[in-house]
N, C-alpha and C positions, 0 to 999 in steps of 0.2 A: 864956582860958576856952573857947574854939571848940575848939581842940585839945585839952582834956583831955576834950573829949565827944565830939570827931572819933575819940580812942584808946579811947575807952569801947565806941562802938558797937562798932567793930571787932571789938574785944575780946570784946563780947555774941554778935557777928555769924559770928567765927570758933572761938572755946575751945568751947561746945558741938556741934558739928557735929565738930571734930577728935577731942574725947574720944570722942564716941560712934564714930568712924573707929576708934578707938584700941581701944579696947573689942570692937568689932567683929572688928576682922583678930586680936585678942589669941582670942577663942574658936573664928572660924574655923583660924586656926593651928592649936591645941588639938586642936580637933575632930578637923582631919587627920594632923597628925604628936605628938601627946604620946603620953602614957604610956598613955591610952586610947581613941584615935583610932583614925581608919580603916585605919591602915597598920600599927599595931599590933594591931589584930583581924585582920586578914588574917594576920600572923604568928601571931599564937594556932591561927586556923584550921589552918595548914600544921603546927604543933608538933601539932595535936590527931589530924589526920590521921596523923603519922608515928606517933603513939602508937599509935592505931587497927593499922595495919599491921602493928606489931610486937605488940600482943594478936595479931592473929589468926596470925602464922607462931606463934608461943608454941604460942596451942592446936593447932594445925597439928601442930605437932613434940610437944606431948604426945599428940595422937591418935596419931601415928606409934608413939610411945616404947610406949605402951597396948597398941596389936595385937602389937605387937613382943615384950612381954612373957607377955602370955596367949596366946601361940603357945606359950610357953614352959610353961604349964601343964600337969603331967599329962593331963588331957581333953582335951589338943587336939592333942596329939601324935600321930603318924603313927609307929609303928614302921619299916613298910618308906621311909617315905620318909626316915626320920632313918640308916637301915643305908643306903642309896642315899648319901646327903649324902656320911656318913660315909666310905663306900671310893671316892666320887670323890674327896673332902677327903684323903684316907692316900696315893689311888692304888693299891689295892686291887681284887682280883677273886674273886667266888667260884667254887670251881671248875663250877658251873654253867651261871657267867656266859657271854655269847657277846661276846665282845673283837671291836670292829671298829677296827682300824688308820685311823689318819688321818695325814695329813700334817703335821708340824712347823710350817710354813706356813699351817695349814688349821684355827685351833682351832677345838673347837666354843663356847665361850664366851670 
């Protein structure tokens, strides 16, 4: 009989203090490495961040695409500087023009 209450205590003495150990390390675990833990917010953070990044070049490059195109617009257009574009882009001169020689080696753009 001394032994079957010598294992009792024990028994009283250690099963709840382990469970709650158990219990314990089970939602600090959790906490830090599950599915919605500390080390998985950090990941979200860095996903939210690169999304971030990539909106902003997006609008970046649609401002870009924007100017690029309403340049293009009747009203915004420059005759003489589109006839200029033009007979650099042909390699063209008018006979007006005053031709200055450069060197092969030497371009200007």
């Amino acid at each position: 009989m001394q032994i079957g209450r010598f294992i009792r205590r024990v028994v009283r003495a250690v099963v709840p203090p382990t469970v709650f150990l158990g219990i314990t390390v089970y939602f600090g675990w959790n906490a830090t490495q599950g599915d919605h833990g500390m080390q998985a917010y950090q990941q979200q953070l860095g996903l939210l961040a690169q999304a971030q990044q990539a909106q902003q070049d997006a609008l970046t490059e649609q401002a870009a695409w924007r100017r690029r195109v309403n340049g293009l617009k009747e009203q915004s257009l420059d005759t003489d500087i589109l006839d200029e574009r033009a007979r650099a882009m042909m390699n063209m001169a008018d006979k007006n023009d005053i031709v200055i020689p450069y060197d092969r080696h030497d371009p200007l753009f």
